[in-house]
N, C-alpha and C positions, 0 to 999 in steps of 0.2 A: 435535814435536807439543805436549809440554809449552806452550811459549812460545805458541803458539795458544790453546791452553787459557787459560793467562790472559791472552791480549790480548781473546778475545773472550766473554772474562765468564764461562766457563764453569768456570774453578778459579779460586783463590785464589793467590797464590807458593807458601802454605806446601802445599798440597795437591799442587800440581805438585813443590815437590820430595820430600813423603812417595811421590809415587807413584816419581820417578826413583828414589830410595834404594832403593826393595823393588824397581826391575826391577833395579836396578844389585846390588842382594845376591843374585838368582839366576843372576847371569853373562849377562844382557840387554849388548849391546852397544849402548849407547846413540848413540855414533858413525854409527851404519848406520843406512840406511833402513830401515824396516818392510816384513820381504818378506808379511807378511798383515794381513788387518786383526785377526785370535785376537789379534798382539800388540797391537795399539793398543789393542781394548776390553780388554785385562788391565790395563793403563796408565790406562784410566777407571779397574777397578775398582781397582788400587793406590793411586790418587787420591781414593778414597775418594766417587767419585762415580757416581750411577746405581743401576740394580739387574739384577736377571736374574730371566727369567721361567724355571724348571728345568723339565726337559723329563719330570721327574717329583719328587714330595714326599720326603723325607727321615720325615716322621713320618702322622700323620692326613691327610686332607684338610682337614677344617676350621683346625689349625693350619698347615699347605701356604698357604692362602688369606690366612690371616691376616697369617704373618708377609711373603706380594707387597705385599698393600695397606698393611702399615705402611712398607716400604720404598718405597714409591714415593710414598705420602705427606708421608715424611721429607723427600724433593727437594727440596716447596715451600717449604723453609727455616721450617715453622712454622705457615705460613699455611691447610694444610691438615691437620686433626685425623683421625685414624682409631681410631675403635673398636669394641667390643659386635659381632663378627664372629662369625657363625655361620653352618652347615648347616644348613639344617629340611627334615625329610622329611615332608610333613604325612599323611594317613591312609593315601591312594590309591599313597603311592611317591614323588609329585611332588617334586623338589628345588628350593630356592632358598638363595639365598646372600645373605644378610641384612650390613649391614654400616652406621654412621652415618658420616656425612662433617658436619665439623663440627653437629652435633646433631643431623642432619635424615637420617632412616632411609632408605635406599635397599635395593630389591632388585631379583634376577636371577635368575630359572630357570636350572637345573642340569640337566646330565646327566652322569651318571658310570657305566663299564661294567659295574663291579660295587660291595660294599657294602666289600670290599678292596683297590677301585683304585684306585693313588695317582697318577694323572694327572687333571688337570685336564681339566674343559670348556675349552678356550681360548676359546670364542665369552664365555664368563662370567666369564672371567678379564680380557677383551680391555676389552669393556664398562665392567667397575667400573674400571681401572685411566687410561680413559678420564673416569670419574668423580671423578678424584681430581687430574685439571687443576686447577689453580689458580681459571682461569674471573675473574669479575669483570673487573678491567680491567688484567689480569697478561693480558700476551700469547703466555706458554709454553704449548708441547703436549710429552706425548710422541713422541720418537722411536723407533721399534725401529732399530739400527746394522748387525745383521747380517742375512745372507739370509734365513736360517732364522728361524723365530718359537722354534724349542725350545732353550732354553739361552741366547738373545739376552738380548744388550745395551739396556738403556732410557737414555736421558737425558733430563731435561726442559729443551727450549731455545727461546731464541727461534724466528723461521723465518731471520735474519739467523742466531744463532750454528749454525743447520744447515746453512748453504749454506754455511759456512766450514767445516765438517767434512765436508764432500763431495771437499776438494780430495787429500786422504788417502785415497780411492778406498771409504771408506764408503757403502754404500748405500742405506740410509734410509730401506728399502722401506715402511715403514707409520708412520702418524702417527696418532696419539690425543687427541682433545680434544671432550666433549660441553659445555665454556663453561656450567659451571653457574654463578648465585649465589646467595648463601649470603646468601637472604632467607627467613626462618622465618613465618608470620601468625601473628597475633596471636588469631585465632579458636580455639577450642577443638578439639583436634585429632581428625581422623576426622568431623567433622561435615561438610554439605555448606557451609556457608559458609567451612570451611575449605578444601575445593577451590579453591571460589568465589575467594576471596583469596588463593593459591598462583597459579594461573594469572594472575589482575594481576598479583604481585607480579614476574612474570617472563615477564611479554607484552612485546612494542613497543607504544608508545603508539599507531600503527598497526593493530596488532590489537585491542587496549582498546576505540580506537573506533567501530572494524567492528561487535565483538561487540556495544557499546555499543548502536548502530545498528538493529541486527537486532534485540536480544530487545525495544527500545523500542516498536518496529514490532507487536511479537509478537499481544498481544490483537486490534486492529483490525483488521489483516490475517488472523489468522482469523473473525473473523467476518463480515467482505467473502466469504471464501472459502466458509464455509458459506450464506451467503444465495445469493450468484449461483451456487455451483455444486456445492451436494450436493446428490440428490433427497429427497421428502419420506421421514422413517424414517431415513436415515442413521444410526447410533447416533454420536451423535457425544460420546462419552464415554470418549477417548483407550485405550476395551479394545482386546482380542487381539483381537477378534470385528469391533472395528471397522476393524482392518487388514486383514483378511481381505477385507472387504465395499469397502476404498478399495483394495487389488490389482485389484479387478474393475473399478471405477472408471475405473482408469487404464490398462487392458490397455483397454480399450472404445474410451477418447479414443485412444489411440496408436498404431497398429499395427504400429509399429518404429522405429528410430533415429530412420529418417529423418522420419519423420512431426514426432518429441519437437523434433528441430532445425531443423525446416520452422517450429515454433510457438516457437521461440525465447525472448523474457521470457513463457513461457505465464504469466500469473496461476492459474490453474487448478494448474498442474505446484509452482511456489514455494508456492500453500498446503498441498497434498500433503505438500512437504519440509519443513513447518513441524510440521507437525499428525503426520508419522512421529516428529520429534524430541520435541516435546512429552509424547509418548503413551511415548516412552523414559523419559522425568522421570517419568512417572506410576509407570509400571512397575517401576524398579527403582533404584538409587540413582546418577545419573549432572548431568551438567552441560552445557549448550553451552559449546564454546571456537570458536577464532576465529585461528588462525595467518598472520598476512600475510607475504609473502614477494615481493623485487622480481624472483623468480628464477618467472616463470609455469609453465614446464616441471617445479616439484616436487608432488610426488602429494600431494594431498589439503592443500594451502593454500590463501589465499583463498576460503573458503568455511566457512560454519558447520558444525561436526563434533558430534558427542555425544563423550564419553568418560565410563567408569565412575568412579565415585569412591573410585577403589584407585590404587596407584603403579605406574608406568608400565612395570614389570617385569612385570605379570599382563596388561599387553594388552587392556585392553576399550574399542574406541573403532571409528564406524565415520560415515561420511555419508552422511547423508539421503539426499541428491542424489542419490551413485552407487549404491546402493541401490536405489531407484526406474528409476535408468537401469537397472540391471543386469535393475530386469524387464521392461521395455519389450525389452530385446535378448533377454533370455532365454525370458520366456512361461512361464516355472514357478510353480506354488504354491509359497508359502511364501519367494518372495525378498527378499520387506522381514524377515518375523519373525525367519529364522534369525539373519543377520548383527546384528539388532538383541539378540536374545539373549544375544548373546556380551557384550554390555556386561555383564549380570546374572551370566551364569559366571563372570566377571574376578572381580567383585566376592566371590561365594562362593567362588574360590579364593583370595584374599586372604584371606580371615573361617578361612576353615579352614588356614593357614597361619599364620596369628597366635595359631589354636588351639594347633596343635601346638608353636608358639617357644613361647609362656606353659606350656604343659605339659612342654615337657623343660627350662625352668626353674625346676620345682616352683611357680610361682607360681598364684595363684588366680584 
């Protein structure tokens, strides 16, 4: 296996034989096939290669956390920095796991059993470690090597240097890589043209031009929309009050699905999803995005979305579109407002979780 190791890029000489010497000094019969795969990923870790996810902490949780993401950041041979890792439990309980990847703050809601429990959330664990791909135009992900996730074996390899360690009867069962890069704006941070510029910085020029597309459109098409099809009195002053008054609007025009898909490019229905998204901007501190994708069958791409202006760990993001579908199918009060809400709770869990980091940092 050694000799694998480095034909296929995955150790160096001298790693493969630091690792043969320490199997070879505990009575490892290196002659013999490996009757499990415990020994081959011991042979990773004697080669000084990988890490392991423990299937519980040796000290804190927060130092537990810390020192996965340094080790698996180490992989990238560099290219990936980890630091300023923390737990914040901000007023209400809520946990998140704070962490930078080269300069740029990432987080991940928590949950953990108790305020003594040294087992990780895996789903948080899974995530950030996911985060600490290389990404850019470095084509490694993580592997997990054993069955189990607890006490497993990580490698970061090609998808070529993991089909070569298949043939050693490793299983491979999960792969890790959310392909970020490591583009910072240049706008002043937490404002909305910082969004604004975060989202370019890491669009397809595909979506760029979509987005482009749409908000261009934006002013004239609502007011196409208001003149041919609100009645007179509409408030059209992006309030609560006025969604309330365009739910009515649109339960009136559509009397179910089929009705919405009978009217297909309704003009009517598209300013509706412009004038719900708008009145989000107004409301609370949020953005249009624009994800294209040539994969039709993924949920909620190719179409303009709102998202809050918090990090993708707090969650506030919803469309227009389905939205409004949802109340044509549904017939409920209140099915544009709640889900649009949730952008603004993103935002205030975010505000109140940056509370509480700057405050158990003594800072002001």
């Amino acid at each position: 296996m050694a000799d694998t190791l480095v034909r296929l890029g995955i150790a160096t000489d001298e790693q493969a034989a630091a690792g043969l010497a320490e199997a070879a000094g505990i009575g490892m019969d290196l002659d013999e096939e490996f009757e499990d795969t415990d020994e081959l990923t011991f042979l990773l870790g004697e080669c000084g290669l990988g890490f392991q996810t423990p299937e519980k902490v040796s000290g804190d949780l927060e130092e537990g956390y810390e020192e996965l993401l340094l080790d698996a950041a180490a992989c990238s041979g560099g290219s990936v920095v980890v630091d300023d890792v923390q737990l914040v439990t901000d007023e209400d309980g809520d946990e998140y796991l704070h962490f930078r990847r080269n300069g740029r703050s990432i987080w991940h809601p928590a949950e953990h059993l108790s305020d003594s429990t040294r087992y990780m959330d895996w789903n948080t664990a899974f995530d950030a470690i996911g985060d600490l791909v290389p990404g850019n135009d470095d084509p490694r992900g993580f592997y997990q090597l054993d069955e189990e996730s607890y006490d497993a074996w990580w490698l970061l390899l090609t998808p070529d240097q993991a089909e070569g360690l298949k043939e050693f009867g490793l299983p491979l069962p999960v792969q890790l890589g959310n392909r970020m890069r490591d583009l910072i704006p240049a706008e002043e941070p937490e404002t909305p043209a910082w969004y604004v510029e975060d989202d370019r910085l890491h669009a397809s020029e595909e979506s760029r031009r979509r987005l482009d597309d749409w908000l261009a459109s934006m002013d004239a098409a609502l007011d196409r929309w208001r003149t041919a099809h609100l009645p007179d009195g509409f408030p059209f002053d992006y309030s609560l009050e006025s969604l309330s008054q365009l739910e009515r609007l649109v339960l009136d025009r559509f009397d179910g699905p089929a009705s919405l898909e009978a009217a297909a490019a309704d003009e009517f229905f598209e300013g509706a999803v412009r004038y719900v998204g708008e009145s989000a901007l107004r409301l609370w501190p949020c953005r249009w995005t624009y994800r294209h994708s040539d994969d039709t069958s993924s949920v909620f791409t190719n179409e303009p979305m709102i998202r809050s202006n918090a990090p993708a760990g707090f969650a506030g993001e919803f469309s227009p579109d389905y939205v409004l579908r949802t109340l044509v199918r549904s017939r409920t009060s209140d099915a544009v407002r709640e889900p649009m809400e949730r952008v603004g709770e993103a935002v205030a869990r975010y505000r109140k979780t940056l509370h509480a980091r700057t405050a158990s940092k003594g800072l002001s």
